[in-house]
Structure formats: structure tokens, C-alpha cells
MARBA-3410 file (N, C-alpha, C, O; in Angstrom, 1 decimal):
113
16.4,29.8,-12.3,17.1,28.6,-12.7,17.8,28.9,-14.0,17.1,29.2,-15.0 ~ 19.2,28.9,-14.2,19.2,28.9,-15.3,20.1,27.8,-15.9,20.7,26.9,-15.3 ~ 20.1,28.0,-17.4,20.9,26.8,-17.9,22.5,27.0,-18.8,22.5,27.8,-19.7 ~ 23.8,26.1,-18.3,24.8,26.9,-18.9,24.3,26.1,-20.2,23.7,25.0,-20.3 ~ 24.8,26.9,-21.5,24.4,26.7,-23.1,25.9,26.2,-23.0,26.0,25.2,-23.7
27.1,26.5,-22.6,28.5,25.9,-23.0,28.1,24.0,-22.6,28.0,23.2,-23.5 ~ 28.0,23.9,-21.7,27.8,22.7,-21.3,27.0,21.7,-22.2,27.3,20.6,-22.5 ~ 25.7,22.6,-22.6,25.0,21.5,-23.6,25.7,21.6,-24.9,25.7,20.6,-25.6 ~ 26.3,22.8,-25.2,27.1,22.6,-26.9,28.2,21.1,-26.6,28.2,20.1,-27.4 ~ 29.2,21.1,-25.5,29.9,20.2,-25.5,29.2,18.7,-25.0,29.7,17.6,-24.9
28.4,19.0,-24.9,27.3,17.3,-24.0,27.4,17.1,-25.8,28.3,16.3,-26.1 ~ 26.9,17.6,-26.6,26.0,17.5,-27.9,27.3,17.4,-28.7,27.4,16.2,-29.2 ~ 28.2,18.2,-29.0,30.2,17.5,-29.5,30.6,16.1,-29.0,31.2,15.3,-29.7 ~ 30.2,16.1,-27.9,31.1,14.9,-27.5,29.8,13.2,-28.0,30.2,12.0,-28.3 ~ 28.4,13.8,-28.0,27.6,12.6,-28.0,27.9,12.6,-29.3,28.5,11.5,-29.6
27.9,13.6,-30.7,28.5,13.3,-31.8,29.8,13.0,-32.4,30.0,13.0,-33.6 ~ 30.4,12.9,-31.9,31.7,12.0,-31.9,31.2,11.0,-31.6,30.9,10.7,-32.8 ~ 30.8,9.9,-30.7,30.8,8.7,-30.1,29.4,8.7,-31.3,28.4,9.3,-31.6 ~ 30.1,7.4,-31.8,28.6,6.7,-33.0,28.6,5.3,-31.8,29.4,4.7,-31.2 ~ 27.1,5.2,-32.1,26.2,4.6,-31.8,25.9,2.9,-32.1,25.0,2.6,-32.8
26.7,2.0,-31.6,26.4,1.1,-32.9,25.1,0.0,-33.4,24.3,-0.6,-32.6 ~ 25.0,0.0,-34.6,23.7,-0.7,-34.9,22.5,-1.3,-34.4,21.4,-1.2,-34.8 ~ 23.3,-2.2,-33.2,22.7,-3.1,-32.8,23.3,-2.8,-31.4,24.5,-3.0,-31.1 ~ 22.6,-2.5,-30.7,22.4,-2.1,-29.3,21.3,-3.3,-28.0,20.0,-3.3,-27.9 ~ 22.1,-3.7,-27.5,21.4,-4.6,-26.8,20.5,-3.6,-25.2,21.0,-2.8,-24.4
19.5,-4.0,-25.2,18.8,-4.0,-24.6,18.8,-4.7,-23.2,18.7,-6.0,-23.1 ~ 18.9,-3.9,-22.0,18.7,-4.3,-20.6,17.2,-5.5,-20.3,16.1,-5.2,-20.8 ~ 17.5,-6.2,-19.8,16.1,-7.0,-19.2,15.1,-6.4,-18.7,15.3,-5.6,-17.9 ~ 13.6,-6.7,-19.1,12.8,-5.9,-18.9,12.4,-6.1,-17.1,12.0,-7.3,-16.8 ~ 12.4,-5.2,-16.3,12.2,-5.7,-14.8,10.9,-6.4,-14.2,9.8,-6.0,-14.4
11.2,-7.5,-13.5,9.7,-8.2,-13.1,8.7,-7.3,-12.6,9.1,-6.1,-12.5 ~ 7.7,-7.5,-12.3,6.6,-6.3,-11.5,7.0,-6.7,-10.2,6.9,-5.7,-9.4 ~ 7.3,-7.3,-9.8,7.4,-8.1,-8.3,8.7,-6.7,-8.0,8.5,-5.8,-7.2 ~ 9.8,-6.9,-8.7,11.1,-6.1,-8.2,10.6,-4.6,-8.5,11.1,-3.8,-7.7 ~ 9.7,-4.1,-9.4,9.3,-3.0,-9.5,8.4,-2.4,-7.9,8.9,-1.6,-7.1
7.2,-3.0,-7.9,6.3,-3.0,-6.6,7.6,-2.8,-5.5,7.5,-2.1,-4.4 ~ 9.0,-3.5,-5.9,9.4,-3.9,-4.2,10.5,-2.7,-3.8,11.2,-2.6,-2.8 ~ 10.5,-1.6,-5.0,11.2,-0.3,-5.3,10.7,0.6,-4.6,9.5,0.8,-4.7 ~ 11.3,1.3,-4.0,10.7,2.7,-3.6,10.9,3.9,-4.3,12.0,4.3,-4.7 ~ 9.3,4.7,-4.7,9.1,6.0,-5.5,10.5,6.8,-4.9,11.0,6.9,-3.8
10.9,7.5,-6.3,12.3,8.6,-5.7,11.9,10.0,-5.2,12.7,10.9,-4.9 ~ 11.1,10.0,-5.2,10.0,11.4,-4.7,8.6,10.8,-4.2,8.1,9.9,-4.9 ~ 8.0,11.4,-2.9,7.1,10.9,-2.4,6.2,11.6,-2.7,6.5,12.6,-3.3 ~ 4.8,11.4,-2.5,3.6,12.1,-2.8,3.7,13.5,-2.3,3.4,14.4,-3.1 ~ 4.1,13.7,-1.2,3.6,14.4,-0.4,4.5,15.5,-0.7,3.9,16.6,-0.8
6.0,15.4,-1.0,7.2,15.9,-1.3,6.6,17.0,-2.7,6.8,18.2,-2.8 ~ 5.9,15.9,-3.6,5.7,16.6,-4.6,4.2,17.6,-4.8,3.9,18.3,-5.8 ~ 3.5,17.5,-3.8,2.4,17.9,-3.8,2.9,19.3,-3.2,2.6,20.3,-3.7 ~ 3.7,19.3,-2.1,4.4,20.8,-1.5,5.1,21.3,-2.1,5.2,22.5,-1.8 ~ 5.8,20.8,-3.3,6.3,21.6,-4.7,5.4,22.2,-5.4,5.8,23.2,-6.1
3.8,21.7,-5.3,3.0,22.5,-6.2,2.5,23.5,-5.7,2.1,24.5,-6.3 ~ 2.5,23.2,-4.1,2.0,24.0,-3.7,2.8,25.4,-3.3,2.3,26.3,-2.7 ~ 4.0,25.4,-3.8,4.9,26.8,-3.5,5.1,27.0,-5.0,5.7,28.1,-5.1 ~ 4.8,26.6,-6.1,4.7,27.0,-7.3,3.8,28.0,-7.8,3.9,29.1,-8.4 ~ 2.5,27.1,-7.1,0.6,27.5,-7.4,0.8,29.0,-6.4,-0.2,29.7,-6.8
1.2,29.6,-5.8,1.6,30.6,-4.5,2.5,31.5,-5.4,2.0,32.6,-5.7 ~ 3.2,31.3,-5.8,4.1,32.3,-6.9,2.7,32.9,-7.6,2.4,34.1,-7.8 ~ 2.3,32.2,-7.8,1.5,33.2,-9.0,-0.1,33.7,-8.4,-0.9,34.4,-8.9 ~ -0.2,33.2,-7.3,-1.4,33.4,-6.3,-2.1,32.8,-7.0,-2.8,33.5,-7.8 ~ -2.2,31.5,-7.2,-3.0,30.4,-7.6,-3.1,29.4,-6.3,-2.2,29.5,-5.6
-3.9,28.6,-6.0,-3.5,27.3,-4.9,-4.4,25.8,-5.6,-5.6,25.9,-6.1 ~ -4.0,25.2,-5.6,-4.6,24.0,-6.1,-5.4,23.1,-5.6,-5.2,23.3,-4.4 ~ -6.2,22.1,-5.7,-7.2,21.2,-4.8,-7.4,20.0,-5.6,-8.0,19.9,-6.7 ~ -6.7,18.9,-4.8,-6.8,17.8,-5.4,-8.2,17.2,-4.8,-8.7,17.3,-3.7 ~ -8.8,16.6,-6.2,-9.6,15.8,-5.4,-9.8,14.4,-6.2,-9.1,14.2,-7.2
-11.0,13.2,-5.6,-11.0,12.5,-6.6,-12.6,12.0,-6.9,-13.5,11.6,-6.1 ~ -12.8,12.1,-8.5,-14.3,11.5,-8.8,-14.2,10.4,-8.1,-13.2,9.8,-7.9 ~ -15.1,10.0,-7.8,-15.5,8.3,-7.1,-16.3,7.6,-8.2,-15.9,6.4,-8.3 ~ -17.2,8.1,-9.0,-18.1,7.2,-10.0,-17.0,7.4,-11.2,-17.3,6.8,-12.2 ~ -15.7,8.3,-11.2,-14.9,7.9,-12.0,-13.5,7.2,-12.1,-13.0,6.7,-13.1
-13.1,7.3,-10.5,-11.8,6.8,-9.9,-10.8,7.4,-10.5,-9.7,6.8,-10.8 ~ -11.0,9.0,-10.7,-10.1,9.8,-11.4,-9.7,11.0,-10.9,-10.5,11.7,-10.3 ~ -8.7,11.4,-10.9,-8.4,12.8,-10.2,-9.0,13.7,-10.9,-9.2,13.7,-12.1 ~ -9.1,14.7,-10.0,-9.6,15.9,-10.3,-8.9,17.0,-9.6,-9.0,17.1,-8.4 ~ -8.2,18.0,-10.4,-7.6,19.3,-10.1,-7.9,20.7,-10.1,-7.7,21.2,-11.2
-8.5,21.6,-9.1,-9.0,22.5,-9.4,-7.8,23.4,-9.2,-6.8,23.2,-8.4 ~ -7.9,24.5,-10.0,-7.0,25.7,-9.8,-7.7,27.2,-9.1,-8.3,27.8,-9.9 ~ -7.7,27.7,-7.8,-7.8,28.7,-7.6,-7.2,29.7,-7.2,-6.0,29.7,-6.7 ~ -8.1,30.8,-7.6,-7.6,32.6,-7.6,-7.5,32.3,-5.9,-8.6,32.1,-5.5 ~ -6.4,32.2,-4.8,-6.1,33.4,-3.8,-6.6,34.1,-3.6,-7.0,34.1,-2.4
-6.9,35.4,-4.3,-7.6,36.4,-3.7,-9.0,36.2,-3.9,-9.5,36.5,-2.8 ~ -9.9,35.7,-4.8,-11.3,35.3,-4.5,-12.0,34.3,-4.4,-13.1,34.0,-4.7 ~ -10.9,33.5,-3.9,-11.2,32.0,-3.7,-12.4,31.3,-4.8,-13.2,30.4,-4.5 ~ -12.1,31.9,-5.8,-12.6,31.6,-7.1,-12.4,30.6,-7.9,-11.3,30.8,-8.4 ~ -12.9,29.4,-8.4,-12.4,28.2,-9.1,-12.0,28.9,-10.6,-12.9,29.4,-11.3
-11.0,28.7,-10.9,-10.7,29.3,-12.6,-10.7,28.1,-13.2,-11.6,28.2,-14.0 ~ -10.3,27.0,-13.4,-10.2,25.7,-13.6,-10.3,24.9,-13.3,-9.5,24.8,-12.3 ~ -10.9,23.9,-13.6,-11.1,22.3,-13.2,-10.6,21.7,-14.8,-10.9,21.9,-15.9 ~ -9.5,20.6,-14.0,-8.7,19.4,-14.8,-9.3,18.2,-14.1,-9.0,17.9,-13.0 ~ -10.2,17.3,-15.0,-10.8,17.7,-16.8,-12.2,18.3,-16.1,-12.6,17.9,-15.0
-12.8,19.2,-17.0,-13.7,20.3,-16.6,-15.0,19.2,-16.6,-15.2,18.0,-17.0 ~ -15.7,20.2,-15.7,-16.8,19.5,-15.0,-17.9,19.1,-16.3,-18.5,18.1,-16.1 ~ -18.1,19.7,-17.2,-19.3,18.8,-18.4,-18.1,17.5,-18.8,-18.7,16.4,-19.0 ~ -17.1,17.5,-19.0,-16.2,16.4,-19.3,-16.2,15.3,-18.4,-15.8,14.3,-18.8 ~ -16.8,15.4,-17.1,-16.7,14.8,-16.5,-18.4,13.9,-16.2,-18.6,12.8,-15.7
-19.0,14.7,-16.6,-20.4,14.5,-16.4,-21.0,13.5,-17.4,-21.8,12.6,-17.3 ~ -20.1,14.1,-18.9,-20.1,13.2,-20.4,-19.7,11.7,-20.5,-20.3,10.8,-21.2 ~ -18.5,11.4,-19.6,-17.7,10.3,-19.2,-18.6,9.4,-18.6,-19.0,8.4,-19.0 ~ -19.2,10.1,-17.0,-20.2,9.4,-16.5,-21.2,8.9,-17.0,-21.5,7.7,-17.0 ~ -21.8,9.8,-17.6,-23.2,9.0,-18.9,-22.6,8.0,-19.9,-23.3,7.0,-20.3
-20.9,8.3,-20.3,-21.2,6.9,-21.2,-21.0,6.0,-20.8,-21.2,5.0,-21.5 ~ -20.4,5.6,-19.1,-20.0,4.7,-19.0,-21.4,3.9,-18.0,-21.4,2.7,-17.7 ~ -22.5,5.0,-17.7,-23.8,4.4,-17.6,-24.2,3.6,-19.0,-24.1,2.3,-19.0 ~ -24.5,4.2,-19.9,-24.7,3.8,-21.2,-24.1,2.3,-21.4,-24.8,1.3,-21.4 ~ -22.5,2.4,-21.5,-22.4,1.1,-21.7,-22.8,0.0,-20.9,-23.1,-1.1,-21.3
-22.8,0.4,-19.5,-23.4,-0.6,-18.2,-25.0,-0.6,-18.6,-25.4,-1.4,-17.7 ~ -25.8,-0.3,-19.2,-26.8,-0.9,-19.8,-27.2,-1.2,-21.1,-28.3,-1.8,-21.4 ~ -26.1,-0.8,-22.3,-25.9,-2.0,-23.2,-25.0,-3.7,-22.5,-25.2,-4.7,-23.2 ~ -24.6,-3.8,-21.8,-24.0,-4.9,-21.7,-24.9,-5.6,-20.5,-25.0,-6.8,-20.2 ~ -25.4,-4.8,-19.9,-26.3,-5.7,-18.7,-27.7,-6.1,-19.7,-28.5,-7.0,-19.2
-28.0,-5.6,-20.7,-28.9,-6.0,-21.5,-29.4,-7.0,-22.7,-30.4,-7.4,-23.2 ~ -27.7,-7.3,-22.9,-27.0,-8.2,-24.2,-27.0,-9.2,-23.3,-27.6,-10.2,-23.6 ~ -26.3,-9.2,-21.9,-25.9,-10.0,-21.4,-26.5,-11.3,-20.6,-25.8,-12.1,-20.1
END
């Protein structure tokens, strides 16, 4: 991929020329109702097969998954050739730490309460 540098010198001439003025009005902020009733411009699935020919360039493959006691995704990165976990997004004591405090808090408050 590359990028032409002529193109951004004159994007960047022409935005400095055109001044800006002071007081710039602001578009309406959109209801949630019209938002919800929008469709995503790229689908899950679209973009999950992007990662997955990315994660392959480098002989990496990826594994979505999700905590349940934390309703969080979780990303593992694996080696291809030794079907090896090299990372987990957010790593597994980060994940374990999270869980304990949010026990913690669920019996400070069921206790106060």
C-alpha cells in the first residue's frame, strides 16, 4: 500500500488557505433510536476475515473468545507452526485480578447492604 506524499502536501496547501471561522456550528447530535436503526458499514464477519488474512501473513492466527464472569473479549494470538499461545489480550492473571475484585466488591456491598 502505498501513499502519494504530493497529494497530502496539496490536501495540507489547500486546508491552509481556507481559514476556519471562529464559531463553527455544530450538526445535531443523532437520537439513539436513528443510530440503532443504521446499519454497521462493515460487518463482523467481513472484518474478522481481514484479521484473519493479516494474522496468516505473519504465520500468526487469532482466537476470539469471550470471558463469561467478565462479559469481555478475549484474544489469543497463535504461532501456526506450534500451535502455541504467544498472547492473550488482556493476559490471563489480568484477567483473574479483575475477577477477584469484582467478587470483592460483590461482598462489600451485599454486606453494607
Amino acid at each position: 500500500m502505498t501513499t502519494d506524499v504530493s497529494a497530502i502536501n496539496s490536501a495540507a496547501a489547500i486546508a491552509a488557505k481556507n481559514v476556519i471561522p471562529a464559531r463553527v456550528q455544530t450538526a445535531a447530535k443523532p437520537k439513539a433510536e436513528d443510530i440503532m436503526k443504521t446499519e454497521p458499514l462493515v460487518s463482523m464477519d467481513e472484518i474478522l476475515e481481514k484479521l484473519s488474512a493479516i494474522s496468516a501473513t505473519f504465520n500468526k492466527r487469532l482466537a476470539f473468545s469471550i470471558n463469561e464472569k467478565l462479559d469481555q473479549v478475549v484474544v489469543k494470538v497463535i504461532d501456526t507452526d506450534t500451535d502455541k499461545v504467544i498472547r492473550e489480550i488482556p493476559p490471563t492473571e489480568l484477567q483473574h485480578v479483575h475477577e477477584r475484585i469484582r467478587e470483592v466488591l460483590g461482598i462489600l456491598f451485599d454486606e453494607r447492604a
